[in-house]
C-alpha positions in Angstrom: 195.1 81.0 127.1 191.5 81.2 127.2 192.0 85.2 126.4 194.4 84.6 124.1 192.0 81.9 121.8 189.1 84.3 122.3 191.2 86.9 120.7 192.2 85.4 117.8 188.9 84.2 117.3 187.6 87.7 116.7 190.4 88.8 114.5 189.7 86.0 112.2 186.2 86.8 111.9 187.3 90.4 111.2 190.1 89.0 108.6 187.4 86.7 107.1 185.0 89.1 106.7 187.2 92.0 105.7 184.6 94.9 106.3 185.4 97.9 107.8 183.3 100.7 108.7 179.9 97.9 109.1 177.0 99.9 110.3 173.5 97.6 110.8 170.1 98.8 110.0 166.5 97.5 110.8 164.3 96.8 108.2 160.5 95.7 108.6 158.1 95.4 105.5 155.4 93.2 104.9 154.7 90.3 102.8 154.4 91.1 99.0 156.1 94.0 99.6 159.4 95.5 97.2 162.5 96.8 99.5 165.8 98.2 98.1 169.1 98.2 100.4 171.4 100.9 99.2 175.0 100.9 99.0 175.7 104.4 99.6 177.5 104.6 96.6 177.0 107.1 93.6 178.4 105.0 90.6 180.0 101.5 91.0 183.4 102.1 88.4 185.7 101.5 90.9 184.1 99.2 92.9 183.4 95.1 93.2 180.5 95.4 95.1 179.1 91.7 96.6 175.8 91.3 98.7 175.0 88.2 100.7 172.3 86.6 102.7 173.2 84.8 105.7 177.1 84.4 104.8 175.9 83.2 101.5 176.1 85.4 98.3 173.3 86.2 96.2 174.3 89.3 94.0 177.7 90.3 92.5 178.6 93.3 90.0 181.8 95.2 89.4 182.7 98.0 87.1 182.2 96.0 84.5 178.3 95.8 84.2 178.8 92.3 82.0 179.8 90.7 85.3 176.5 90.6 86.8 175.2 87.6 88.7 172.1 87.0 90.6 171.1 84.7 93.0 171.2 81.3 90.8 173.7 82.2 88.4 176.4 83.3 91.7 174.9 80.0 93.4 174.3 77.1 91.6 171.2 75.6 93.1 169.7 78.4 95.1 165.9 78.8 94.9 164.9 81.6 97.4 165.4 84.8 95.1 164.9 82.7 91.7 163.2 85.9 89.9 163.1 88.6 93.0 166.6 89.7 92.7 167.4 92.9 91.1 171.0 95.0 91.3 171.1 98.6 90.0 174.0 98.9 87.8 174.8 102.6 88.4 174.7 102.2 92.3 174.9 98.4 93.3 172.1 98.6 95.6 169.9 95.6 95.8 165.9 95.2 95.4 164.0 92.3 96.7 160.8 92.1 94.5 157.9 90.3 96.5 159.4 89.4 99.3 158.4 86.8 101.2 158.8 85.8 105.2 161.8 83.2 103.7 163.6 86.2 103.0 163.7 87.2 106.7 167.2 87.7 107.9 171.2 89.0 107.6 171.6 90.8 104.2 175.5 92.0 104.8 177.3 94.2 100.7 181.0 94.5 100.8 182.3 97.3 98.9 185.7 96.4 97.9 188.5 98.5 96.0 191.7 99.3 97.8 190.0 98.2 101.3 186.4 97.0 102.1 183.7 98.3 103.4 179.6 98.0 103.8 176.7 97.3 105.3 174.3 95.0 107.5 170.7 95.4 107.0 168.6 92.8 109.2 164.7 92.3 107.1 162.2 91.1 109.1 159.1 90.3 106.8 155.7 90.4 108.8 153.3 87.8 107.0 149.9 88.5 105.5 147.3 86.0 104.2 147.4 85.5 100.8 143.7 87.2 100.4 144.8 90.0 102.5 147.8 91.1 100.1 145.9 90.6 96.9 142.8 92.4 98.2 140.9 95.1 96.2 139.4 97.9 97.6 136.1 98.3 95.8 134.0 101.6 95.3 130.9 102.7 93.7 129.6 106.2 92.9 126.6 107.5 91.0 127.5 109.5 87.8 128.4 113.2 88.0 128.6 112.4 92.3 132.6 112.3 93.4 134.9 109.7 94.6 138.3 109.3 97.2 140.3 106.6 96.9 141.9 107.0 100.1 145.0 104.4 100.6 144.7 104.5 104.4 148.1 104.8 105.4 150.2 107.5 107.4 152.1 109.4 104.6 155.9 111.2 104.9 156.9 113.9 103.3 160.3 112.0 101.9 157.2 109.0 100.2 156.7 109.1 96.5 153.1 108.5 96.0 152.1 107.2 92.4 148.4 106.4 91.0 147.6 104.9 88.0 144.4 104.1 86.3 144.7 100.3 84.2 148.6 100.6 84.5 149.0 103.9 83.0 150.2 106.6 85.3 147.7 109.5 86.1 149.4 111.5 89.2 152.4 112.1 91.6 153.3 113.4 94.6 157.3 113.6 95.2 157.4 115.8 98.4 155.5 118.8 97.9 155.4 118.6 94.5 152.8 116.8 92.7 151.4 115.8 88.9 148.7 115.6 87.4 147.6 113.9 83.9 151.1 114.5 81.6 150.1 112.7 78.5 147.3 113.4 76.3 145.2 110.7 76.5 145.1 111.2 80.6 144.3 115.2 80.1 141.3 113.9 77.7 139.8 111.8 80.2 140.4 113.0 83.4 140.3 116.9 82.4 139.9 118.8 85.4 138.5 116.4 87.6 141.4 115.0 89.8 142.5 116.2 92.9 145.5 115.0 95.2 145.8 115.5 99.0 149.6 116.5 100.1 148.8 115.2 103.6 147.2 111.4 103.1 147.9 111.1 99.3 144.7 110.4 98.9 142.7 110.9 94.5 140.0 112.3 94.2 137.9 112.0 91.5 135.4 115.0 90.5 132.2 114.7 87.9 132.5 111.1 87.7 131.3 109.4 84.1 131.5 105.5 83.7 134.5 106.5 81.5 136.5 106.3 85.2 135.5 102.9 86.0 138.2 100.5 86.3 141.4 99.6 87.7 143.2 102.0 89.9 146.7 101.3 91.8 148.7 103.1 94.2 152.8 102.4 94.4 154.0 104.4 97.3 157.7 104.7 98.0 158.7 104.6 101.4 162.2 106.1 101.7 165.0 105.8 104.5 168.7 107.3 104.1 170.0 103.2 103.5 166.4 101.6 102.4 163.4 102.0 100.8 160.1 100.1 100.5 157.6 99.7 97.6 154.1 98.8 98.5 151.3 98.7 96.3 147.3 99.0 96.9 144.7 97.9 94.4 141.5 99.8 94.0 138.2 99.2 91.7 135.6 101.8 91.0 132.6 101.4 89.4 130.5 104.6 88.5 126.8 103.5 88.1 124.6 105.2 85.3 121.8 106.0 87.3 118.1 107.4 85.4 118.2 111.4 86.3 121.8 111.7 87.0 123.9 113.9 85.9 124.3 114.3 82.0 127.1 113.4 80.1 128.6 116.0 78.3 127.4 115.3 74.8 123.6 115.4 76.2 124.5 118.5 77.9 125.7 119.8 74.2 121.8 118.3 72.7 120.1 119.9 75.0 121.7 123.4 74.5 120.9 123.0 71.0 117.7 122.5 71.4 116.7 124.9 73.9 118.6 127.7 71.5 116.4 126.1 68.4 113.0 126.3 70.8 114.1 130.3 71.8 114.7 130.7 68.1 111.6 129.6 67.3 109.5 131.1 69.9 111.1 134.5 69.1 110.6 134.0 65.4 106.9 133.9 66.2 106.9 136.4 68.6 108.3 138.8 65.7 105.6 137.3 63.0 102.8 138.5 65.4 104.6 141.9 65.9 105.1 142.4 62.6 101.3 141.5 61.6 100.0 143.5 64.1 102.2 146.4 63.0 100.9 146.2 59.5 97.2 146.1 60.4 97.7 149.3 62.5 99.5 151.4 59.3 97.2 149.8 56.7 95.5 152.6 54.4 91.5 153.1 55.6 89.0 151.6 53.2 87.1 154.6 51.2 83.2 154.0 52.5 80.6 154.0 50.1 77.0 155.1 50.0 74.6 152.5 51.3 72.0 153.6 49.1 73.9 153.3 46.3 76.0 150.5 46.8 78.9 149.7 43.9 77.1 148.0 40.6 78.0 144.7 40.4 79.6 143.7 37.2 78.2 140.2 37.1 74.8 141.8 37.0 73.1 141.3 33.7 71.0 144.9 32.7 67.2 143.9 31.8 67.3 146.6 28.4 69.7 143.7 26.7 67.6 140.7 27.5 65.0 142.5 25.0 64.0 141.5 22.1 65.5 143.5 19.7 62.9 146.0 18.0 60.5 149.0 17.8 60.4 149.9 21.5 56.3 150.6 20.9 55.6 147.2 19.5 55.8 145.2 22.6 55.7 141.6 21.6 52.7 139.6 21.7 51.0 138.3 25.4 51.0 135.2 25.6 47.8 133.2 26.2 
């Protein structure tokens, strides 16, 4: 009898639950992080797909995408996922946005269309403080010195690792490819100056100017064959101005200029002296004349015309 209760029993669970094929997968992420549990399927047209939390449902979607539920709307009432549930509606799969250690636990999708299938995926959430999971890394380097913003975690070939700099998106690495500054206005400010390493995902920075201070953000991907997890790092770095350091481009450009202007000018004198020594040397020698006969000078006045007019043998009279 005994055998014969204990039998039943498991058929009715297997009747009740109406999954075939249930595999079970271990999760573990940490507090504040994003995780998605895949369906496995490409594209949900032919499927009712139905996820659920410790035999209660959360999530529901169908091949018609206007049948889509989430957590309150499928349960009147339920608070845990209010704003953290999130159903792809090419796939069905289901992301938890910051997850929290309430959201520990049996996560079980039935795949139904002529039979049912699915999953089990048991999330264990490992707390952090509240300080430790907002926490930004700070950094300070002097102009013109360089900078790594190292996230300080073991990276996998299958992670996606993805910077930004103040929520715009500045490089990639997908496997072993990577990207670097695709729009414009990244190219203009970090030309040339970032670097990625393929092995810790660490950005470096090159030629700092305080143009690169500010906000920078890693989202790393962390991807299984039925999971994946999004965790994100928060980095500041300030790049100090520092008397004597090294000069910003446009001073670079002023002092070119005038270094060219001083050469200019030094060899423009350098050419005025040439050429006035050059016409020194060629100028025509000056014709000598007799010293004892030196040139008359034509303001002299002859003594015959200051005279008086007259017989040149009646001298005029002396003069007492």
């Amino acid at each position: 009898m005994n055998l014969l209760f204990y039998s039943l029993s498991v058929v009715f669970i297997l009747l009740h639950n109406g999954v075939s094929g249930v595999g079970s997968d271990e999760v573990s992420v940490m507090e504040g992080d994003s995780v998605t549990l895949y369906t496995g399927v490409q594209t949900i047209k032919q499927y009712d797909i139905k996820w659920y939390f410790k035999d209660t449902r959360i999530a529901q979607i169908n091949g018609d995408l206007n049948k889509f539920c989430t957590d309150v709307q499928c349960n009147e009432g339920t608070e845990r996922f209010r704003d953290r549930l999130k159903l792809d509606h090419q796939t069905g799969s289901l992301t938890i946005t910051n997850i929290t250690n309430t959201h520990s636990g049996l996560y079980e999708v039935k795949i139904i269309t002529s039979r049912v299938s699915g999953n089990i995926f048991n999330v264990s959430v490992h707390g952090v403080s509240a300080a430790e999971r907002d926490e930004v890394k700070r950094k300070s380097v002097k102009e013109g010195e360089s900078v790594t913003i190292d996230p300080g975690v073991i990276k996998k070939p299958s992670d996606v690792m993805m910077w930004y700099f103040n929520e715009a998106r500045i490089a990639e690495i997908t496997g072993d490819q990577s990207q670097i500054c695709t729009d414009d206005q990244c190219k203009e400010r970090f030309r040339d100056r970032l670097k990625l390493n393929h092995q810790t995902g660490s950005l470096i920075i090159t030629h700092t100017t305080n143009t690169h201070s500010g906000e920078y953000k890693l989202q790393m991907i962390i991807i299984n064959s039925t999971f994946s997890i999004t965790r994100v790092k928060r980095f500041s770095v300030s790049v100090i101005d520092v008397p004597g350091s090294a000069l910003s481009p446009g001073a670079v450009a002023g002092i070119v200029v005038g270094v060219i202007l001083l050469v200019s000018a030094v060899v423009g004198a350098a050419g005025a002296v040439i050429y006035y020594r050059h016409h020194e040397n060629n100028a025509p020698p000056v014709q000598q004349d007799d010293a004892d006969d030196p040139p008359a000078d034509p303001n002299a006045i002859h003594m015959e015309n200051m005279a008086h007019p007259g017989d040149a043998d009646n001298p005029p009279a002396e003069t007492l």
